[in-house]
C-alpha positions as CSV (number, residue, x, y, z in Angstrom):
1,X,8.1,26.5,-11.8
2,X,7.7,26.8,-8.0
3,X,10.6,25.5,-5.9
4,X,7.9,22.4,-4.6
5,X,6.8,21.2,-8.9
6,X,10.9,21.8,-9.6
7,X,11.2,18.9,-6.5
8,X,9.2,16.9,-7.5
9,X,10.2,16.8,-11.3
10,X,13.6,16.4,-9.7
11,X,12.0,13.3,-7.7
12,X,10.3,11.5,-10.7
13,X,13.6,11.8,-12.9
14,X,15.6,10.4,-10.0
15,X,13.5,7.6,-9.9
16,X,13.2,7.1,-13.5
17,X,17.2,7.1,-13.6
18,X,17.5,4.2,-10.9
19,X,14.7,2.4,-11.7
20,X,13.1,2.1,-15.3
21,X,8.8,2.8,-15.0
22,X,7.3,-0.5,-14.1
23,X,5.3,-1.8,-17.3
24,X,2.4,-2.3,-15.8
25,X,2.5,1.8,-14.2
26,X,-1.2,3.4,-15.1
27,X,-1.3,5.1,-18.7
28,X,-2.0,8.2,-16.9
29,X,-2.3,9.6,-13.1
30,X,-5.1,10.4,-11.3
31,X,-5.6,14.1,-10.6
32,X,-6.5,13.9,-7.1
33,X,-8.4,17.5,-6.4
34,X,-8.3,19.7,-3.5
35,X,-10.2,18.4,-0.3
36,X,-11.8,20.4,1.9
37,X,-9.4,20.5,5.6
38,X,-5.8,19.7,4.1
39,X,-2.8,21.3,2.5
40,X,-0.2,19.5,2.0
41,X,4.1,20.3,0.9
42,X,6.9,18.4,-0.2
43,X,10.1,19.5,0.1
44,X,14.5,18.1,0.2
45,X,15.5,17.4,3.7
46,X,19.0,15.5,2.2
47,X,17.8,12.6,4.7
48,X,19.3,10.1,2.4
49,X,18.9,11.4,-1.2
50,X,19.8,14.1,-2.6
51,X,18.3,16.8,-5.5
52,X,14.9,15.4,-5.0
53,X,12.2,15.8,-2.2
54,X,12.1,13.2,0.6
55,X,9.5,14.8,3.4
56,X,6.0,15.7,3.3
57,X,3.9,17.7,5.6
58,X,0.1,17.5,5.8
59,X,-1.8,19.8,7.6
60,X,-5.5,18.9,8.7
61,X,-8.4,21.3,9.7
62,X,-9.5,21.5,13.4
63,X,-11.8,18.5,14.1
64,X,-10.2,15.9,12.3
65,X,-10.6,12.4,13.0
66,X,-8.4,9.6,12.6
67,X,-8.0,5.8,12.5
68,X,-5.3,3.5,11.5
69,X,-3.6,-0.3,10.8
70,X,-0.3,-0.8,11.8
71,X,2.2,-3.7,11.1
72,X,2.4,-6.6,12.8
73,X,6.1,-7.0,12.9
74,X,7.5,-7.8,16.3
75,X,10.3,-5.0,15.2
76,X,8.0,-2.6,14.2
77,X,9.3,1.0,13.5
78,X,9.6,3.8,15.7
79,X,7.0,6.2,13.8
80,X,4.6,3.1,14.5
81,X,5.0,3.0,17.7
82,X,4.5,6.5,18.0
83,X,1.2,6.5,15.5
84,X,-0.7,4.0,17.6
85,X,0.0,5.4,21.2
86,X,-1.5,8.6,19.7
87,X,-4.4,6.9,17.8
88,X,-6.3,6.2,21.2
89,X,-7.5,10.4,21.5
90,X,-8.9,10.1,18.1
91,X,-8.0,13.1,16.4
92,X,-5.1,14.7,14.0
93,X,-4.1,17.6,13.2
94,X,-0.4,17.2,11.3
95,X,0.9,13.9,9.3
96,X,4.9,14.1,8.7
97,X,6.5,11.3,6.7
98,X,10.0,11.1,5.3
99,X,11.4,8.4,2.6
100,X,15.0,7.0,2.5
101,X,15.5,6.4,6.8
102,X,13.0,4.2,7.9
103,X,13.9,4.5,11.5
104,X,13.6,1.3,12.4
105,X,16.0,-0.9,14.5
106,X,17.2,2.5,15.7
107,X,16.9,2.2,19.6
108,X,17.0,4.8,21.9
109,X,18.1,7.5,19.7
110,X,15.2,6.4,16.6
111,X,12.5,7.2,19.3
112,X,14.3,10.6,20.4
113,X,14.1,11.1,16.3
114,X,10.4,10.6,16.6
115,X,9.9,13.0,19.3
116,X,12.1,15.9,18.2
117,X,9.8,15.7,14.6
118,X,6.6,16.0,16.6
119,X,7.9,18.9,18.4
120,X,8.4,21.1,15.7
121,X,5.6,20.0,13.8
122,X,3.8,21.1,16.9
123,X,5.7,24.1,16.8
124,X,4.9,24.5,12.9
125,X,1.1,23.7,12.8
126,X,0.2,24.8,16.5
127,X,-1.1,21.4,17.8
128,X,-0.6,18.8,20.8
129,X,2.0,16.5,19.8
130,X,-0.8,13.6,20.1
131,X,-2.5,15.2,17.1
132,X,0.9,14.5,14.8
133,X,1.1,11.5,13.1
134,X,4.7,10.4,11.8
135,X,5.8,7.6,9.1
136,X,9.3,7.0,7.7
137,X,10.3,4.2,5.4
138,X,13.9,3.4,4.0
139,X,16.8,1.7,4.7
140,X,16.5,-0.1,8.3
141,X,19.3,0.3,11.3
142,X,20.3,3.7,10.0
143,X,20.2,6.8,12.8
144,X,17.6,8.9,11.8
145,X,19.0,12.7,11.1
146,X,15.9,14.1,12.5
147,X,17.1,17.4,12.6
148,X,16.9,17.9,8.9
149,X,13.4,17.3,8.9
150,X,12.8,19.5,11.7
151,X,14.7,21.8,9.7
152,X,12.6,22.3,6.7
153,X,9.0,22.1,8.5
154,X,8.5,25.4,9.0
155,X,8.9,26.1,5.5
156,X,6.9,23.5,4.3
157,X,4.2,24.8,7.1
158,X,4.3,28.0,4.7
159,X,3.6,26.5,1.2
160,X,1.4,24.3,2.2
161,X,-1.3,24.1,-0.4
162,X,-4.5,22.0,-0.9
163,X,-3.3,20.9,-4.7
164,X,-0.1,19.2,-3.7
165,X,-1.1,15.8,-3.9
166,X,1.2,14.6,-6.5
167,X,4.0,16.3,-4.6
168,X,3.4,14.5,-1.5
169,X,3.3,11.2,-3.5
170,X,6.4,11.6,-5.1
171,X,8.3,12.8,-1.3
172,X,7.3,9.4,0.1
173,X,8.9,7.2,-2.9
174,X,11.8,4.7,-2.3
175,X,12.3,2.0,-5.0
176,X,8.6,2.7,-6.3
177,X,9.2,3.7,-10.1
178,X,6.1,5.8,-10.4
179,X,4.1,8.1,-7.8
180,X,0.4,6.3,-6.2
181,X,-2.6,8.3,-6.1
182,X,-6.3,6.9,-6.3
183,X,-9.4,8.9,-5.7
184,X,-13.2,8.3,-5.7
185,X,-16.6,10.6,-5.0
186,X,-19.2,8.9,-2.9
187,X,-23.1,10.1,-1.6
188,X,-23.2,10.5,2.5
189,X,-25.6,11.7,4.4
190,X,-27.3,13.6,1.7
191,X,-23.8,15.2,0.2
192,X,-21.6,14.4,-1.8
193,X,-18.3,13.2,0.2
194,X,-14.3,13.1,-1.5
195,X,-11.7,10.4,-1.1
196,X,-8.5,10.8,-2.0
197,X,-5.5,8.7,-1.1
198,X,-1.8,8.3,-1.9
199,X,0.5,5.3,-1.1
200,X,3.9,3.9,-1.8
201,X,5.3,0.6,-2.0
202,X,7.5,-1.6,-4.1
203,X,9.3,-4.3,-2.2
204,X,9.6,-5.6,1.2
205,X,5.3,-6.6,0.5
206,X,3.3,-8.9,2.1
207,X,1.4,-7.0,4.5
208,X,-0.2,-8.0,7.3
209,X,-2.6,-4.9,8.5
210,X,-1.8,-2.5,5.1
211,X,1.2,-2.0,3.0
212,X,4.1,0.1,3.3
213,X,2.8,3.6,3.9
214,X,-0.5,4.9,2.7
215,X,-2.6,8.0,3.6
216,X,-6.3,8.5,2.6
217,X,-8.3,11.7,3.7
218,X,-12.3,12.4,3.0
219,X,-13.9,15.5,3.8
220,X,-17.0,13.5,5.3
221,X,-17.9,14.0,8.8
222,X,-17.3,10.4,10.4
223,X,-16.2,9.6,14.4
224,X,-13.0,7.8,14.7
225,X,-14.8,4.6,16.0
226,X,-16.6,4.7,12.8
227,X,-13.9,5.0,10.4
228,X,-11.4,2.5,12.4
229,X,-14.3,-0.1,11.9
230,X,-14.7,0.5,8.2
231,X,-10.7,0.9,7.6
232,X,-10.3,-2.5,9.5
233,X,-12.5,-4.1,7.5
234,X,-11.8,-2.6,4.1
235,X,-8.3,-3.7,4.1
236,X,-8.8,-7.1,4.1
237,X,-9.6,-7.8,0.7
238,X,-7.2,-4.7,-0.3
239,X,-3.9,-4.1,1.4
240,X,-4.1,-7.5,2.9
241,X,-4.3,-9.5,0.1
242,X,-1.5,-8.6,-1.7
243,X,2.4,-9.5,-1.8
244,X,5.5,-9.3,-3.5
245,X,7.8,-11.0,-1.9
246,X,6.5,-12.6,1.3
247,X,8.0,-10.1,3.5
248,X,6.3,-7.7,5.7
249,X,7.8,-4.4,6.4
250,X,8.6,-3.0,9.5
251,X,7.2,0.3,8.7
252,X,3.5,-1.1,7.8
253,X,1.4,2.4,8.4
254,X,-1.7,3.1,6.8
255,X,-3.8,5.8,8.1
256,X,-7.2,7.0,7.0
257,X,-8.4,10.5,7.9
258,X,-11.7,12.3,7.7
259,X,-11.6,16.2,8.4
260,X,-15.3,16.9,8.7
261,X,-15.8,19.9,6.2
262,X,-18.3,18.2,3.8
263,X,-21.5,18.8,6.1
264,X,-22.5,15.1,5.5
265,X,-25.7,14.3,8.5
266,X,-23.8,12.8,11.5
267,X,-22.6,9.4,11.2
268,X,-23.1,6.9,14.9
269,X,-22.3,3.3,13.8
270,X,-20.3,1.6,11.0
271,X,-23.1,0.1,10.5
272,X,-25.6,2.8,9.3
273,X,-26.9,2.6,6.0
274,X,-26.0,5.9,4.9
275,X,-22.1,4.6,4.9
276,X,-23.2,2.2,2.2
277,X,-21.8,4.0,-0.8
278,X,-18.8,5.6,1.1
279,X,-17.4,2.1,2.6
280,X,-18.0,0.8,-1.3
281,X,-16.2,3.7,-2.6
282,X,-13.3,3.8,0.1
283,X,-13.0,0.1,-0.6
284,X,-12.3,0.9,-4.3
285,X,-9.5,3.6,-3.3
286,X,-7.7,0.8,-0.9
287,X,-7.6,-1.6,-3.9
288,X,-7.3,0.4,-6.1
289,X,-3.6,1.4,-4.4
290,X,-2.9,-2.2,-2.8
291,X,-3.0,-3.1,-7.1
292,X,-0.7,-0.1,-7.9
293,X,1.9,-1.4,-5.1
294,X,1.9,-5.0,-6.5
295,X,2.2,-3.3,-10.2
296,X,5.4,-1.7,-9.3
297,X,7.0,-4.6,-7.3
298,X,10.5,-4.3,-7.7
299,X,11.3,-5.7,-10.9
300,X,8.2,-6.4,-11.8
301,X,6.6,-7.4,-15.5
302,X,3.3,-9.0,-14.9
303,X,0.4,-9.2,-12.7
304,X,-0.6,-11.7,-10.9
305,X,-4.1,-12.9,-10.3
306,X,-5.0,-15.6,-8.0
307,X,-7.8,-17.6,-7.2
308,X,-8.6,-20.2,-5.2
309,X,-12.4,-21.7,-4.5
310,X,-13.8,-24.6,-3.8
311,X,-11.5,-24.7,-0.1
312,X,-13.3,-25.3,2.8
313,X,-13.7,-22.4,4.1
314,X,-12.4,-18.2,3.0
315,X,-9.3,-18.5,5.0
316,X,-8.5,-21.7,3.9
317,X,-8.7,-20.3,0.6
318,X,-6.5,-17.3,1.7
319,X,-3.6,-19.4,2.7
320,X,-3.7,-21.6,-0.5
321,X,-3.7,-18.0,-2.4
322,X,-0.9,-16.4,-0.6
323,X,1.2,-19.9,-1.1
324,X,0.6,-20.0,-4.4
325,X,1.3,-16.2,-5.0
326,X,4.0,-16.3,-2.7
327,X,6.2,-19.3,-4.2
328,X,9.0,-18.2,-6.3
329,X,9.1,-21.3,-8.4
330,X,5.7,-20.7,-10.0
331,X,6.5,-16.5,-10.2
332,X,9.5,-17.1,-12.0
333,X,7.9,-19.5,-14.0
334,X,5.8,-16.9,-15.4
335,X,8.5,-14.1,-15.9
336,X,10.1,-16.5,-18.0
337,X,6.8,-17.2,-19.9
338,X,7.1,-20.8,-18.6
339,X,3.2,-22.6,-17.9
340,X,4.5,-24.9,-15.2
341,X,1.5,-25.8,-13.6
342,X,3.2,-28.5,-11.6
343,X,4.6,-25.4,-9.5
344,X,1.2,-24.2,-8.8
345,X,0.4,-28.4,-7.7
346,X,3.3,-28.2,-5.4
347,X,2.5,-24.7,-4.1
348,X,-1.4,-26.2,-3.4
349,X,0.2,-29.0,-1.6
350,X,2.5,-27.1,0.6
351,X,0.0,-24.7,2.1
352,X,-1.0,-27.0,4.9
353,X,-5.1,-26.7,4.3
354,X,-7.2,-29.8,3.0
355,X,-6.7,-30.7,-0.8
356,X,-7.5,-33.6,-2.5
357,X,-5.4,-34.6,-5.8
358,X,-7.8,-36.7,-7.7
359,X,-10.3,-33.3,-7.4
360,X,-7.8,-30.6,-8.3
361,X,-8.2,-28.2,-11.2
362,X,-5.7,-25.4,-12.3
363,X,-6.4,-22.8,-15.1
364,X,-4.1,-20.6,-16.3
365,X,-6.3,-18.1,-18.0
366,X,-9.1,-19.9,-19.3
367,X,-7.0,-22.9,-20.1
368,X,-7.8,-25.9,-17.7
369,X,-4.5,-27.3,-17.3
370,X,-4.9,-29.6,-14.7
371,X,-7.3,-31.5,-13.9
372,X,-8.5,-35.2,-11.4
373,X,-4.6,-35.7,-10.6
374,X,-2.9,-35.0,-14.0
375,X,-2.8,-32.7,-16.9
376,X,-6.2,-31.9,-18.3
377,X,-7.4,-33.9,-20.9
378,X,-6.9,-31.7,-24.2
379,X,-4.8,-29.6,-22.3
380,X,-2.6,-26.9,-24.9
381,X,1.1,-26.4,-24.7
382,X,0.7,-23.6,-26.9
383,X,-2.4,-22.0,-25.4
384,X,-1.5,-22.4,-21.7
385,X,1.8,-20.7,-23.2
386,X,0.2,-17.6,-24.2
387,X,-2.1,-17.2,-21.2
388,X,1.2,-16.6,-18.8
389,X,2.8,-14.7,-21.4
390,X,0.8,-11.9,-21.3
391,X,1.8,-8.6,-18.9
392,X,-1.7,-10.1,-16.6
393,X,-1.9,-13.5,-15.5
394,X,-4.8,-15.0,-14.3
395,X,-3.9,-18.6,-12.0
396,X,-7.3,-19.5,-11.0
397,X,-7.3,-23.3,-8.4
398,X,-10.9,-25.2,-7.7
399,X,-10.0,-27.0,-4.8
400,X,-13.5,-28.6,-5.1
401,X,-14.0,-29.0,-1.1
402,X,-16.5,-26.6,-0.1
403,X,-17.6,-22.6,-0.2
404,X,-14.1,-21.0,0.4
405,X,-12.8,-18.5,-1.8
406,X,-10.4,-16.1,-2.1
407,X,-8.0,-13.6,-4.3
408,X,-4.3,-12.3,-4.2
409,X,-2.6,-10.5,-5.9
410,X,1.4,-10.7,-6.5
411,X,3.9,-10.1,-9.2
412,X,6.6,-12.3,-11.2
413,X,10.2,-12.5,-10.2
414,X,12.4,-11.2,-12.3
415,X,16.3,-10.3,-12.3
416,X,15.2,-6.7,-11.3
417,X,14.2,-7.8,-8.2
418,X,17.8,-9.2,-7.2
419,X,19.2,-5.7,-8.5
420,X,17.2,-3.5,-6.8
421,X,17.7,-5.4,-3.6
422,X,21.8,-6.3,-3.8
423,X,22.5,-2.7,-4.3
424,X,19.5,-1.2,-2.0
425,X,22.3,0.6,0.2
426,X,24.9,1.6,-1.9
């Protein structure tokens, strides 16, 4: 076994030992296949844990483009900072993330952390320091120990491979119990164009631009105008409609990057029809990882589907959605296999858009449970019991006041949660 599959084996038991494999993890991973422009390593810094990897080093092809979304926090990260004063020239060459130090809150020192890793991945890739991108995610307030990272760069520089993508997920874990990969194939330009992407994210959810940290690459040939437009738009319904416990992270990085080696016909506008079947499938990918975030929200042991129509308008909608999924009195309800509806009433009535009692209805499942101001007439204990006791629960509200709709998704509130979280730094 190579000294980068002994880390991560020694990163997935780690994990397992803390934090028991969310129920809802996929039966199997996706094999994410070697892309054309990037090799990636994983290897054990000792930034915070020890016997299991904690950094990851991509390195991209000449050429490559880049766009990204960024958190909103008004205490936003250092590596954030960093990211989107280098996103303006366009182009990447390097990508350097590190799990247990988040670097955030760090002052002075956090930003001198930030540039003394861009320096020696310059020095390790041979690049301009705008052409490295940096993430970190971890405990907050903590002083980075940058030099460790620097440290092991070089090395990583040196077994960087293209079929290290489950390595790289596994360096980038926190509290996630299980590693994030998604991929897709899509037609462009007369070729057939790869997407591969990993994430991770457990807690600290409710995005507002992506979620924790994610990274997808594509070998298509795309300008960065281009693929900012179509990563701004994809995460909307993706990224940005999902939560696990109202809180948005200070370390909110999501960066999409295309390295040109697939020989699609040149791309000008993000609105060419040609990028019809790549924005479908890249949509896929960033859903398809937003779901695998909420599925391993810490402490986790359902899903959560919401639905709201009938609002007046799509954001409307949203904001009934994200109150709704965001309330703990109706998440706990359903870890504890309880079909309170009234919760999902009050959590309606709270969000601030129009609703009207008297035209209310609530299912849980495909059980109307409420319905013109009071439970639905033949409405089923037993029935609306089962429906929220299974390990995906679907809460679906008709607000009957127009064309607005929406999903979210969340998780239910468990013990777990207040485990994970009142022993996150010891």
């Amino acid at each position: 076994m190579t000294q980068n599959r002994r880390g991560a084996a020694k990163a997935a038991a780690k994990s397992s030992a803390h934090h028991k494999v969310s129920p809802l993890a996929p039966k199997r991973f996706a094999r994410l296949p070697p892309l054309a422009g990037v090799e990636l390593a994983a290897g054990e810094a000792g930034v915070r844990y020890k016997h299991r990897t904690d950094v990851m080093l991509a390195i991209f092809a000449p050429g490559t483009k880049v766009a990204g979304v960024f958190t909103k926090s008004k205490a936003a990260s250092a590596p954030v900072e960093w990211c989107k004063a280098c996103l303006p020239r366009g182009s990447a060459r390097a990508l350097v993330v590190n799990s247990g130090n988040a670097n955030a809150f760090t002052g002075r020192a956090g930003l001198k952390g930030t540039g003394d890793v861009a320096v020696a991945a310059v020095s390790a890739v041979g690049c301009d320091a705008d052409e490295v991108y940096l993430a970190s995610t971890g405990v907050i307030g903590e002083p980075l120990p940058a030099e460790k990272i620097t440290k092991v760069l070089g090395s990583l520089k040196a077994a960087a491979h293209p079929n290290r993508w489950r390595e790289a997920a596994e360096a980038i874990m926190t509290t996630d119990t299980y590693p994030k990969l998604s991929r897709a194939t899509a037609k462009l330009g007369g070729k057939a164009v790869q997407i591969n992407g990993i994430c991770k994210g457990s807690g600290m959810i409710a995005p507002d631009m992506a979620t924790m940290l994610a990274f997808v690459v594509t070998d298509a040939k795309l300008p960065a105008k281009v693929l900012q437009e179509l990563l701004s738009d994809g995460v909307k319904p993706s990224f940005n409609s999902i939560t696990v416990d109202s809180d948005t992270s200070t370390s909110d990085t999501l960066l999409l990057f295309a390295t040109g080696q697939a020989g699609n016909k040149p791309v000008r506008s993000a609105s060419d029809p040609s990028l019809r079947d790549f924005k479908k499938k890249l949509n896929e990918v960033l859903l398809d990882m937003a779901l695998q975030v909420v599925r391993d929200g810490e402490g986790a042991g359902k899903l959560i589907t919401v639905n709201v129509q009938g609002a007046e308008d799509d954001a409307a909608a949203k904001k009934v959605a994200l109150s709704i999924a965001n309330s703990p009195l109706v998440k706990t309800a359903i870890a504890g296999n309880d079909a309170n509806w009234g919760r999902v009433v009050m959590a309606v009535g709270k969000s601030g858009e129009a609703a009207d009692r008297d035209r209310l209805r609530i299912w849980f499942g495909k059980q109307l449970v409420a319905d013109k101001g009071e439970r639905a007439l033949g409405y089923n204990e037993d029935k609306a019991t089962k429906e929220v006791s299974k390990l995906e629960v679907e809460i679906t509200v008709d607000l009957r006041l127009g064309k607005g709709k929406a999903t979210v998704w969340t998780c239910d509130l468990t013990h777990g949660y207040i485990d994970i979280n009142g022993s996150y730094r010891s």
